[in-house]
PQR file with spaces between the fields and no chain letter, atoms N, CA, C, O and H, PARSE charges and radii, in Angstrom:
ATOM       1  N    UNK     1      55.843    5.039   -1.988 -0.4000 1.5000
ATOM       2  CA   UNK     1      54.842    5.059   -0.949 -0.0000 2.0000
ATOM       3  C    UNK     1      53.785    3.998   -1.288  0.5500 1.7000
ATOM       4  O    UNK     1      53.160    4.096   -2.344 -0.5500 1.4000
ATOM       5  N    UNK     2      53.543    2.896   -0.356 -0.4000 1.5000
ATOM       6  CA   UNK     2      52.847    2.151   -0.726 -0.0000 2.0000
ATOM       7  C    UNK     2      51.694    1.726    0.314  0.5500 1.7000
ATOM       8  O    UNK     2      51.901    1.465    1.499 -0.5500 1.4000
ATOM       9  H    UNK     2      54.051    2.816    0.502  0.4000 1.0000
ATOM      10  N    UNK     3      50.142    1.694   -0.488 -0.4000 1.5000
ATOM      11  CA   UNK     3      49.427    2.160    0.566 -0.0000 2.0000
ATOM      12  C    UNK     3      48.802    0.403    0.858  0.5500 1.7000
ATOM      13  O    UNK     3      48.782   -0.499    0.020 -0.5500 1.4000
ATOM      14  H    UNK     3      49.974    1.906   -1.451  0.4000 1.0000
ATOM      15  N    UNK     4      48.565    0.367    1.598 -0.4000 1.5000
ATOM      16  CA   UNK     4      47.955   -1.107    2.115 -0.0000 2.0000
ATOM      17  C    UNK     4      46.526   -1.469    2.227  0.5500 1.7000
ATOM      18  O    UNK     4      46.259   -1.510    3.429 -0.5500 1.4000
ATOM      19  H    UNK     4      48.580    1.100    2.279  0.4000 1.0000
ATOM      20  N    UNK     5      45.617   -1.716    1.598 -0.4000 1.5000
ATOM      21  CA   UNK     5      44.314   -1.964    1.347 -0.0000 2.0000
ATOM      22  C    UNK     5      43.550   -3.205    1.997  0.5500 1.7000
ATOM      23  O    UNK     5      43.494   -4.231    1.320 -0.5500 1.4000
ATOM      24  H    UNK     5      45.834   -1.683    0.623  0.4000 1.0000
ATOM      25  N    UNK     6      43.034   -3.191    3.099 -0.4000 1.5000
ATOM      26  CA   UNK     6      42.258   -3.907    4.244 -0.0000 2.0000
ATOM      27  C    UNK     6      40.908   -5.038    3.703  0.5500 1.7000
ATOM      28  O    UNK     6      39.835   -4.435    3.692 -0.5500 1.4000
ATOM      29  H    UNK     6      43.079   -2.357    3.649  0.4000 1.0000
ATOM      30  N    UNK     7      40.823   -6.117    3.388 -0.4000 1.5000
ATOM      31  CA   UNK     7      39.378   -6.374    3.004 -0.0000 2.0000
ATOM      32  C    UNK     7      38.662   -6.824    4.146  0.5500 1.7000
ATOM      33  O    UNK     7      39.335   -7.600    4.824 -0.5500 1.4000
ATOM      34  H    UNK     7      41.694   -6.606    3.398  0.4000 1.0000
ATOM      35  N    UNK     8      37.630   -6.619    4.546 -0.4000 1.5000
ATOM      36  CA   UNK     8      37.014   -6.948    5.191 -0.0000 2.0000
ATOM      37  C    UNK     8      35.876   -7.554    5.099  0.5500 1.7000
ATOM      38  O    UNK     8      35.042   -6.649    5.118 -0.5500 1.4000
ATOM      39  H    UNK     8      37.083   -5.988    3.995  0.4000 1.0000
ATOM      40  N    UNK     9      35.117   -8.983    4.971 -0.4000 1.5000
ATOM      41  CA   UNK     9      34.203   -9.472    4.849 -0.0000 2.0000
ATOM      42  C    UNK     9      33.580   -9.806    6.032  0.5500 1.7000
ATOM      43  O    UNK     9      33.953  -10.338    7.077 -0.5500 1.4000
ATOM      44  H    UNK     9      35.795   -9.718    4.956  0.4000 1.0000
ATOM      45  N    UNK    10      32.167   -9.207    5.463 -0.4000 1.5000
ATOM      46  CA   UNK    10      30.971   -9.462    6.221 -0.0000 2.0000
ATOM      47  C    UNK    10      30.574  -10.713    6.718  0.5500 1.7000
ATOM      48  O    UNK    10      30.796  -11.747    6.089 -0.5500 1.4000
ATOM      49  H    UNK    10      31.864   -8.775    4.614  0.4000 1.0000
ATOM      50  N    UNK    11      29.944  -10.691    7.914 -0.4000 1.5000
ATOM      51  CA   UNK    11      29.138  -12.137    8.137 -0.0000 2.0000
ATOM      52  C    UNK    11      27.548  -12.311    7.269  0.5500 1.7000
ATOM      53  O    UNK    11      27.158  -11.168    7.034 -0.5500 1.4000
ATOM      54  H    UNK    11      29.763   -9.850    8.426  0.4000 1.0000
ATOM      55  N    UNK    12      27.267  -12.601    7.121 -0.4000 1.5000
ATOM      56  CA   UNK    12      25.882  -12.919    6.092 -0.0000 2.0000
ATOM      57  C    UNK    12      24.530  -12.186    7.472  0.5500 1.7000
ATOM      58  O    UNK    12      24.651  -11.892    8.661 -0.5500 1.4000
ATOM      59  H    UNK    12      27.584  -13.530    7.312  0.4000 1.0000
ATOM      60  N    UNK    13      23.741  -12.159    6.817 -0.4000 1.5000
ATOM      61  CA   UNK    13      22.646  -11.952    8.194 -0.0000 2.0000
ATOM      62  C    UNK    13      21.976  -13.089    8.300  0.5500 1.7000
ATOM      63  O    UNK    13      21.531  -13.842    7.434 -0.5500 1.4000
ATOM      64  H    UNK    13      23.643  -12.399    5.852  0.4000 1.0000
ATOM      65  N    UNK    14      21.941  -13.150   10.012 -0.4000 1.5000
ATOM      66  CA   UNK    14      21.539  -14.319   10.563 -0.0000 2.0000
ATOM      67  C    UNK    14      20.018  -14.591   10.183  0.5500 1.7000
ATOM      68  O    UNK    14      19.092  -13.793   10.039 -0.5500 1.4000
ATOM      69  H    UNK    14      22.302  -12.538   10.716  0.4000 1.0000
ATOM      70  N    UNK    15      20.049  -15.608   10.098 -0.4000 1.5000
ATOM      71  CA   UNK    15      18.230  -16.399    9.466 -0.0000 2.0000
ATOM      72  C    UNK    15      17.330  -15.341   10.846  0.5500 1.7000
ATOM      73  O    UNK    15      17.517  -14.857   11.962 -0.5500 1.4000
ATOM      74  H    UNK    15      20.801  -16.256   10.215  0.4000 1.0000
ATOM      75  N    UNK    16      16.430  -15.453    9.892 -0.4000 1.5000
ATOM      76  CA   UNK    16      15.365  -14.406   11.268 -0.0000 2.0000
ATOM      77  C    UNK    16      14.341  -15.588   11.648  0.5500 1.7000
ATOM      78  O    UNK    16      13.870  -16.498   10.966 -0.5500 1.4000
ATOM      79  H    UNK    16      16.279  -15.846    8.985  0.4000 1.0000
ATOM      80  N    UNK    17      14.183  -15.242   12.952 -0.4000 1.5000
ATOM      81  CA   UNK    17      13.602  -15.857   13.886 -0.0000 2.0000
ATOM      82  C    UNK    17      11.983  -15.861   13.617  0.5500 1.7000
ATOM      83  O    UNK    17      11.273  -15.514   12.672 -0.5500 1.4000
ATOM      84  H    UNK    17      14.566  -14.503   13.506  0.4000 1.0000
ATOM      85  N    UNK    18      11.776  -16.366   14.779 -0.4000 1.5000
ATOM      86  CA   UNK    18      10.096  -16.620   14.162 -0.0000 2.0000
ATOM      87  C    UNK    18       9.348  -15.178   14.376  0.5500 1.7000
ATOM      88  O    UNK    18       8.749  -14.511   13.533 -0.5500 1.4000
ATOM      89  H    UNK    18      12.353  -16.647   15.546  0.4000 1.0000
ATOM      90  N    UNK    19       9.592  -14.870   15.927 -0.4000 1.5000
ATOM      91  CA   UNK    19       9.126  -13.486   15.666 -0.0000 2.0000
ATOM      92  C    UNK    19       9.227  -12.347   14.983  0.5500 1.7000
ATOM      93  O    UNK    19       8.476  -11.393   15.185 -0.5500 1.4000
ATOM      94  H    UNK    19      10.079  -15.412   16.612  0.4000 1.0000
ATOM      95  N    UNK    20      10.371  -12.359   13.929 -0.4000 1.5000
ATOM      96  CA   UNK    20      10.856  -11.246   13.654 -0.0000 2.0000
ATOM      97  C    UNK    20      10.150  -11.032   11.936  0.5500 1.7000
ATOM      98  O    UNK    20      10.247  -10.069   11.175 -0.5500 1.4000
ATOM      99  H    UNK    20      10.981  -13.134   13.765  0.4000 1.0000
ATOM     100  N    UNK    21       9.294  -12.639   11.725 -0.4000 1.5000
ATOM     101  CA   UNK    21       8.624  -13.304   10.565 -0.0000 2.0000
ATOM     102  C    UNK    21       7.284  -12.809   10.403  0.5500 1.7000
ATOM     103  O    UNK    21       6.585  -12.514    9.434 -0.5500 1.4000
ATOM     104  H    UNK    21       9.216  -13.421   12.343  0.4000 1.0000
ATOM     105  N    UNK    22       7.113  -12.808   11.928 -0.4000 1.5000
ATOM     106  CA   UNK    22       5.885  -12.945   12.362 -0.0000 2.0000
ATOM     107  C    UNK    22       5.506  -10.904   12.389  0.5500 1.7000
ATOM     108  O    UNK    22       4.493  -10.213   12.280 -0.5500 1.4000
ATOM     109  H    UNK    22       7.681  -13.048   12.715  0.4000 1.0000
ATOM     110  N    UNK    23       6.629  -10.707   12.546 -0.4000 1.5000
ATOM     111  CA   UNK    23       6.207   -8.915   12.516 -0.0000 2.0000
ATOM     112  C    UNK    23       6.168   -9.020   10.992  0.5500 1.7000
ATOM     113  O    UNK    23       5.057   -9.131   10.474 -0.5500 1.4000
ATOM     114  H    UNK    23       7.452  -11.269   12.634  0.4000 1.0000
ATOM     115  N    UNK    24       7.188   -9.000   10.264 -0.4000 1.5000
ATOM     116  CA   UNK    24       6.709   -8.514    9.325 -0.0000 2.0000
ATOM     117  C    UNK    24       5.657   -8.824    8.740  0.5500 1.7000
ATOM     118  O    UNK    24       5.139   -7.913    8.094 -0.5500 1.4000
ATOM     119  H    UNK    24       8.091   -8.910   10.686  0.4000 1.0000
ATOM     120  N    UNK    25       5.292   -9.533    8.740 -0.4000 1.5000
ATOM     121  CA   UNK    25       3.807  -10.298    8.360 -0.0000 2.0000
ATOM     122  C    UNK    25       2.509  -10.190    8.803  0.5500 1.7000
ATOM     123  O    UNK    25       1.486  -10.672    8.317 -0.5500 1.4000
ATOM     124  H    UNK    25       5.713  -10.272    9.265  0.4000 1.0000
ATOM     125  N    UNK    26       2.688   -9.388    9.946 -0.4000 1.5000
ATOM     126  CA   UNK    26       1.577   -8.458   10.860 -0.0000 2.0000
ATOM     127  C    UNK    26       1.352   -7.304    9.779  0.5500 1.7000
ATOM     128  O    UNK    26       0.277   -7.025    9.249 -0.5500 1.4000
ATOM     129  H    UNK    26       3.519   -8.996   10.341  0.4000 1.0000
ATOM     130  N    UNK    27       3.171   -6.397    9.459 -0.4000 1.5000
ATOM     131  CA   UNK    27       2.802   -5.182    8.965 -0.0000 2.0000
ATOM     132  C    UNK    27       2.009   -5.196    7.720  0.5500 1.7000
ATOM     133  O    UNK    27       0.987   -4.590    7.397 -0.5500 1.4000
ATOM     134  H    UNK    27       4.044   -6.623    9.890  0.4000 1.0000
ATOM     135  N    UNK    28       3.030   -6.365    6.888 -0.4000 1.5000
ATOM     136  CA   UNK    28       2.626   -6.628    5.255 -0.0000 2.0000
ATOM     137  C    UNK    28       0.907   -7.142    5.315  0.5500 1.7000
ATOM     138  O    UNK    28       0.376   -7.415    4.239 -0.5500 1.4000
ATOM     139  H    UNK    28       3.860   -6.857    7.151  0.4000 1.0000
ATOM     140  N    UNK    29       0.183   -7.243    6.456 -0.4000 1.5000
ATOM     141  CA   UNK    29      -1.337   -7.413    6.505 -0.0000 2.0000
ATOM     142  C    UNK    29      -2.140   -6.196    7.232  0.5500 1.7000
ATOM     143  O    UNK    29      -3.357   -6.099    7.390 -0.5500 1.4000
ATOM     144  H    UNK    29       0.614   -7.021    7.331  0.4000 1.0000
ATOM     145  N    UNK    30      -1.161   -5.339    7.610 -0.4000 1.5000
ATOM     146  CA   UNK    30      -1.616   -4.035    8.208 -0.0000 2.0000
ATOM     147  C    UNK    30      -1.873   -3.451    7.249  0.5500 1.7000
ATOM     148  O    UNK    30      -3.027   -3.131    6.966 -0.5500 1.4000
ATOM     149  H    UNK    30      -0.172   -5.418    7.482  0.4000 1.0000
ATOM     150  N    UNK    31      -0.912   -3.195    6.573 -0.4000 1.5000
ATOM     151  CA   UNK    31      -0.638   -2.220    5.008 -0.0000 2.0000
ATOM     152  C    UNK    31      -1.592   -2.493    4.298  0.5500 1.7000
ATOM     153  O    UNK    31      -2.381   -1.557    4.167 -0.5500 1.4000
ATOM     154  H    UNK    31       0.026   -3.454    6.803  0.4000 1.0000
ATOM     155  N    UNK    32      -2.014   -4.019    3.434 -0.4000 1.5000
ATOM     156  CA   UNK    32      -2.604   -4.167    2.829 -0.0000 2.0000
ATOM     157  C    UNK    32      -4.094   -3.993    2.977  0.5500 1.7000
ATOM     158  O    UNK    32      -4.850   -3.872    2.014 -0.5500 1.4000
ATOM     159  H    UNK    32      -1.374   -4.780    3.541  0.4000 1.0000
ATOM     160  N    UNK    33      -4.650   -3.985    4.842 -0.4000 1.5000
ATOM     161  CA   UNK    33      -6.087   -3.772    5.194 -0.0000 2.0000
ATOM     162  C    UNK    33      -6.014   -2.205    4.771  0.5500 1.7000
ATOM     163  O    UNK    33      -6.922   -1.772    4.061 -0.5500 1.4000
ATOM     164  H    UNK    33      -4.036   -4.084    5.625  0.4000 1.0000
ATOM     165  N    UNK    34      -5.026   -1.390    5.157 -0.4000 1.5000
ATOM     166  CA   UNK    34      -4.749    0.213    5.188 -0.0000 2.0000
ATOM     167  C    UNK    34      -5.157    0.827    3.705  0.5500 1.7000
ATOM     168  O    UNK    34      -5.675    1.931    3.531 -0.5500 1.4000
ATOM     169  H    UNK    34      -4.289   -1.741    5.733  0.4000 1.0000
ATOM     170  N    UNK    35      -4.812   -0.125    2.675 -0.4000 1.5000
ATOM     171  CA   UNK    35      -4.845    0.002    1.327 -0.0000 2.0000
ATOM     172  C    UNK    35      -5.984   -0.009    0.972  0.5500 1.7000
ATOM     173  O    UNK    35      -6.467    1.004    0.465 -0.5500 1.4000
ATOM     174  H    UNK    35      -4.391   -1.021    2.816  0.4000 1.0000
ATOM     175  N    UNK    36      -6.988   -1.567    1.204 -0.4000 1.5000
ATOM     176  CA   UNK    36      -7.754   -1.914    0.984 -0.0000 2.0000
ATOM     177  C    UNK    36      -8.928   -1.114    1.517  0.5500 1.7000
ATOM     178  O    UNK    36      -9.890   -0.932    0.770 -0.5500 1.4000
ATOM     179  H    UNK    36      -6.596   -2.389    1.616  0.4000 1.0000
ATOM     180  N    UNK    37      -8.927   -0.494    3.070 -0.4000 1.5000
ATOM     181  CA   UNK    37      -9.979    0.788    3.220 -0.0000 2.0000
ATOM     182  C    UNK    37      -9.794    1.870    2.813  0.5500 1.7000
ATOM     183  O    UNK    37     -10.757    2.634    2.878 -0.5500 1.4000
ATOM     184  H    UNK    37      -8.145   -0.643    3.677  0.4000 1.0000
ATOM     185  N    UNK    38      -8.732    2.296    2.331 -0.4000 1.5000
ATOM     186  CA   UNK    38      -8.588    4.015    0.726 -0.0000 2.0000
ATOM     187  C    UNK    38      -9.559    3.582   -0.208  0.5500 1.7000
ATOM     188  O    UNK    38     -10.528    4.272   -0.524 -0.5500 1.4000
ATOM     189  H    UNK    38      -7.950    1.675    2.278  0.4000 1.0000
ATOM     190  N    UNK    39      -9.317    2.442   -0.662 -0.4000 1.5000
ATOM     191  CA   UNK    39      -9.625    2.116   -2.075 -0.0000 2.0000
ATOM     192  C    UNK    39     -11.449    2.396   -1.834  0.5500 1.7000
ATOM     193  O    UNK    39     -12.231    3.212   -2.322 -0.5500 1.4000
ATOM     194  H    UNK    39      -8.530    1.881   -0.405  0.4000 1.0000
ATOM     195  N    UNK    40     -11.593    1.340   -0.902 -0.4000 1.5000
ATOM     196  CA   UNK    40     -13.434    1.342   -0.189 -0.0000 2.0000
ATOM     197  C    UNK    40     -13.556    2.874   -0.555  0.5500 1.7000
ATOM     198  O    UNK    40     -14.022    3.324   -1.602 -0.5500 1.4000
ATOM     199  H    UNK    40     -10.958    0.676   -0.506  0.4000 1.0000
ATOM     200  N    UNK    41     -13.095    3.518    0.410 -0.4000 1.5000
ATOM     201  CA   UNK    41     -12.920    5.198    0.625 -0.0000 2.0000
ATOM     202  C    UNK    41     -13.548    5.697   -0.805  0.5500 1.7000
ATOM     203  O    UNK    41     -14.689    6.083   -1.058 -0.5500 1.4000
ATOM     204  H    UNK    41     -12.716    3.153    1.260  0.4000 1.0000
ATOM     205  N    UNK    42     -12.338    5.543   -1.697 -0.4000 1.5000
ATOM     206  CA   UNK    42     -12.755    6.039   -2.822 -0.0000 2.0000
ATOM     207  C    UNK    42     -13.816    5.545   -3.636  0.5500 1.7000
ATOM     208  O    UNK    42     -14.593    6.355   -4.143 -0.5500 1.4000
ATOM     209  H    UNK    42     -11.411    5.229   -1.492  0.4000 1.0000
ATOM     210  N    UNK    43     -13.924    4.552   -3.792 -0.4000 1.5000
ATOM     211  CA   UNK    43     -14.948    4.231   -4.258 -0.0000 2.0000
ATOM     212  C    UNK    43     -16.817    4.512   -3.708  0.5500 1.7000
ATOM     213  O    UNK    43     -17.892    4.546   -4.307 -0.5500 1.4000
ATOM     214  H    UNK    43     -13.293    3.895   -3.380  0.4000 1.0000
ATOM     215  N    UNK    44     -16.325    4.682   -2.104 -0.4000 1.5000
ATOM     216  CA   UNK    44     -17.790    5.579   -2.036 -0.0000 2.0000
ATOM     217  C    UNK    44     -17.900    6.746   -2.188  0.5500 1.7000
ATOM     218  O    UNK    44     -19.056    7.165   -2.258 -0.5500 1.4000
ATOM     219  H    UNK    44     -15.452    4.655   -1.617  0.4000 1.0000
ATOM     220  N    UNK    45     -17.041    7.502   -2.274 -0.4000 1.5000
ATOM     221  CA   UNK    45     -16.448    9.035   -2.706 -0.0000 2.0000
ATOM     222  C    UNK    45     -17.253    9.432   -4.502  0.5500 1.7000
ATOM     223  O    UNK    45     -17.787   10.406   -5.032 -0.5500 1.4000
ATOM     224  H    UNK    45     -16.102    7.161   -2.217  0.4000 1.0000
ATOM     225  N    UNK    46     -16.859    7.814   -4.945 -0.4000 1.5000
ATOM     226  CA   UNK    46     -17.209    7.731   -6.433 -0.0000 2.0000
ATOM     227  C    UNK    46     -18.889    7.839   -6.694  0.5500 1.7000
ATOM     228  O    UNK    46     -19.667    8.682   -7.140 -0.5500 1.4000
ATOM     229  H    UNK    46     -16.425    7.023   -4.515  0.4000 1.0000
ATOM     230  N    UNK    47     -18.951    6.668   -6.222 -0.4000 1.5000
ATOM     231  CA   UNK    47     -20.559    6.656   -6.118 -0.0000 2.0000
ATOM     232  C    UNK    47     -21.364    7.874   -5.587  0.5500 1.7000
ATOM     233  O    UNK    47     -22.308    8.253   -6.281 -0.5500 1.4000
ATOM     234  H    UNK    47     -18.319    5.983   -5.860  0.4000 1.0000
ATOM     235  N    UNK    48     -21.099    8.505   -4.465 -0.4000 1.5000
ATOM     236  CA   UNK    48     -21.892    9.330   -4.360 -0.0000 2.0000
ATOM     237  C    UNK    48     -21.539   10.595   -5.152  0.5500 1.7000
ATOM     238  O    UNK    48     -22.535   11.293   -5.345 -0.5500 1.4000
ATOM     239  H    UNK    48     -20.333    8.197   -3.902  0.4000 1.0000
ATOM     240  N    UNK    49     -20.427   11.079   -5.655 -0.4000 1.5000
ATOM     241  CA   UNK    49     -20.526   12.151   -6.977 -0.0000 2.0000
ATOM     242  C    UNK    49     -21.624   11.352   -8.005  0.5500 1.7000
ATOM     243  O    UNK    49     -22.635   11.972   -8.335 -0.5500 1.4000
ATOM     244  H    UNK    49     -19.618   10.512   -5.499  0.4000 1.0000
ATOM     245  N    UNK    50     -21.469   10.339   -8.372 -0.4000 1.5000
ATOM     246  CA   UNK    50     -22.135    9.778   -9.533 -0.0000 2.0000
ATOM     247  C    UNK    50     -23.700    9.984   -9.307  0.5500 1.7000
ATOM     248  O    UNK    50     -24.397   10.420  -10.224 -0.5500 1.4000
ATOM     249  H    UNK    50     -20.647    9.835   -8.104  0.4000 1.0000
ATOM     250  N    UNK    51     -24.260    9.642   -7.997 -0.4000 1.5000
ATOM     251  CA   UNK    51     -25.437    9.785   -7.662 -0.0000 2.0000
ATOM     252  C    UNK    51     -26.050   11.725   -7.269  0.5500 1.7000
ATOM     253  O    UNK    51     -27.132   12.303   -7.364 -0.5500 1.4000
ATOM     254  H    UNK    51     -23.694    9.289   -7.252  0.4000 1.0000
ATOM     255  N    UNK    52     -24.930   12.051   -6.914 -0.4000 1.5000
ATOM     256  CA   UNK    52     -25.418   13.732   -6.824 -0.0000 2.0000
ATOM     257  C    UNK    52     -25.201   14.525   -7.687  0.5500 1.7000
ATOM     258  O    UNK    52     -25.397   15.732   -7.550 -0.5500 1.4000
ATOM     259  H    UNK    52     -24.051   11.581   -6.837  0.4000 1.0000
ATOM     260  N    UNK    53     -24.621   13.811   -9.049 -0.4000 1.5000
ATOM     261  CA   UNK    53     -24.721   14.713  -10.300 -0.0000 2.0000
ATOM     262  C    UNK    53     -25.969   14.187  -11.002  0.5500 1.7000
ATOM     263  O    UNK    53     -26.856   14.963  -11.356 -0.5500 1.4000
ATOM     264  H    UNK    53     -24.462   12.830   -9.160  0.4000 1.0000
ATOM     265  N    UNK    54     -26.046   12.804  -11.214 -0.4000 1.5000
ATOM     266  CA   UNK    54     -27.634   12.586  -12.031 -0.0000 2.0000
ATOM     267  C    UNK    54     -28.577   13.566  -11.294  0.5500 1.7000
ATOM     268  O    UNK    54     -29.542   13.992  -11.927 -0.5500 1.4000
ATOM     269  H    UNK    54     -25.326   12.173  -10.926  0.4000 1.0000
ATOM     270  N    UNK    55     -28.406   13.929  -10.130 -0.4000 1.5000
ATOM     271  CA   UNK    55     -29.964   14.212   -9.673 -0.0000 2.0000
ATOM     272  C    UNK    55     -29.508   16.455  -10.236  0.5500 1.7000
ATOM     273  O    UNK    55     -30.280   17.403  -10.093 -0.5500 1.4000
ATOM     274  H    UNK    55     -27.621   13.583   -9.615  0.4000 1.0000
ATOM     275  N    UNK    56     -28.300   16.479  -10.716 -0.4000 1.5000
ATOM     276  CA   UNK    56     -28.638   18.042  -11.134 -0.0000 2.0000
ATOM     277  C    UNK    56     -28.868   17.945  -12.768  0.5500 1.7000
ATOM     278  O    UNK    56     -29.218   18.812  -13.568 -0.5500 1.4000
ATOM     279  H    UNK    56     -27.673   15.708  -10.832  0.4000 1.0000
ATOM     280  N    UNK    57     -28.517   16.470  -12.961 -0.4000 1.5000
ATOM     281  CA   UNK    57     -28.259   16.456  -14.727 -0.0000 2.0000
ATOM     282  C    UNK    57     -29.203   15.386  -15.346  0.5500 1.7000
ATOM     283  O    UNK    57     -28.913   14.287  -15.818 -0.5500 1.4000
ATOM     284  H    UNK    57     -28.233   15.765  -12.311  0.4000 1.0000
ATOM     285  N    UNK    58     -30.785   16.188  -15.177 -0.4000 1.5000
ATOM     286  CA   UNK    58     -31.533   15.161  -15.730 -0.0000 2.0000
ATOM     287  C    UNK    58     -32.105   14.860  -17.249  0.5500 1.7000
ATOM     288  O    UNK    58     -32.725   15.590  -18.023 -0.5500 1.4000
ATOM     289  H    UNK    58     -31.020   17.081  -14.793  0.4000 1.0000
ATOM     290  N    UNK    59     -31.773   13.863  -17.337 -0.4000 1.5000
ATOM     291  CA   UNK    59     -31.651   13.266  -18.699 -0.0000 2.0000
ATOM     292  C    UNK    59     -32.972   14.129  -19.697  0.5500 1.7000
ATOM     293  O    UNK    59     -34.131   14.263  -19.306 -0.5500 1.4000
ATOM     294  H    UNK    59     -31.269   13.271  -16.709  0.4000 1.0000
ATOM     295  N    UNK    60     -32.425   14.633  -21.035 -0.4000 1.5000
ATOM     296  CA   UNK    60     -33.692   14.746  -22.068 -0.0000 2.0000
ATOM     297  C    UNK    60     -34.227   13.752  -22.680  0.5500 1.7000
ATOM     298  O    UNK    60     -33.769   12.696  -23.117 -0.5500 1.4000
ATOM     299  H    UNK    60     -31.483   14.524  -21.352  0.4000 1.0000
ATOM     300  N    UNK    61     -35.696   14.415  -22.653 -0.4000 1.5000
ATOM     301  CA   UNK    61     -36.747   13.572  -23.040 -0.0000 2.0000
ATOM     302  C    UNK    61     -36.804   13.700  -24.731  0.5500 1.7000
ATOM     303  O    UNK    61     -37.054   14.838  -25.127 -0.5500 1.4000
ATOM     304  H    UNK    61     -36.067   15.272  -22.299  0.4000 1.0000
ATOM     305  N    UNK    62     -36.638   12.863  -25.573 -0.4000 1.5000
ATOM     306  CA   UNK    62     -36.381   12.915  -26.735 -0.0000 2.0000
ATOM     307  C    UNK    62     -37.884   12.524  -27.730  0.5500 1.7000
ATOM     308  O    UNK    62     -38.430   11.421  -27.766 -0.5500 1.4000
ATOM     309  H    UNK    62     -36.435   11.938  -25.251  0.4000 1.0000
ATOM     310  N    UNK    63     -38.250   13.577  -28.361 -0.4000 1.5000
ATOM     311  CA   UNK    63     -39.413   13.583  -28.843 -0.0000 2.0000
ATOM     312  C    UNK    63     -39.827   12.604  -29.953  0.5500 1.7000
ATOM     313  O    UNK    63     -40.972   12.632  -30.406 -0.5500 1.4000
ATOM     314  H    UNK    63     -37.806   14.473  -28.333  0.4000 1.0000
């Protein structure tokens, strides 16, 4: 019994067009603004713990 084994090769993917350049390159600058306002986010998140704990944790006066 002999079984017969098919190869089939792919065509390559076609070069992408301008628009299709142009999206991804919209998203990959979407993402990165998306990123870049968390980070903001956190960092005022930061600051204001930092500023509403000094004011319960005030420093001793050292004699």
């Amino acid at each position: 019994m002999k079984s017969q084994i098919k190869i089939v090769k792919r065509k390559p993917d076609p070069t992408p067009t301008d628009s299709q350049v142009e999206s991804v390159t919209k998203s990959v600058q979407q993402s990165t603004r998306e990123i870049a306002i968390v980070v903001k986010k956190w960092i005022a998140e930061l600051k204001e713990r930092k500023s509403q704990s000094q004011l319960y944790f005030t420093p001793l006066k050292v004699r």
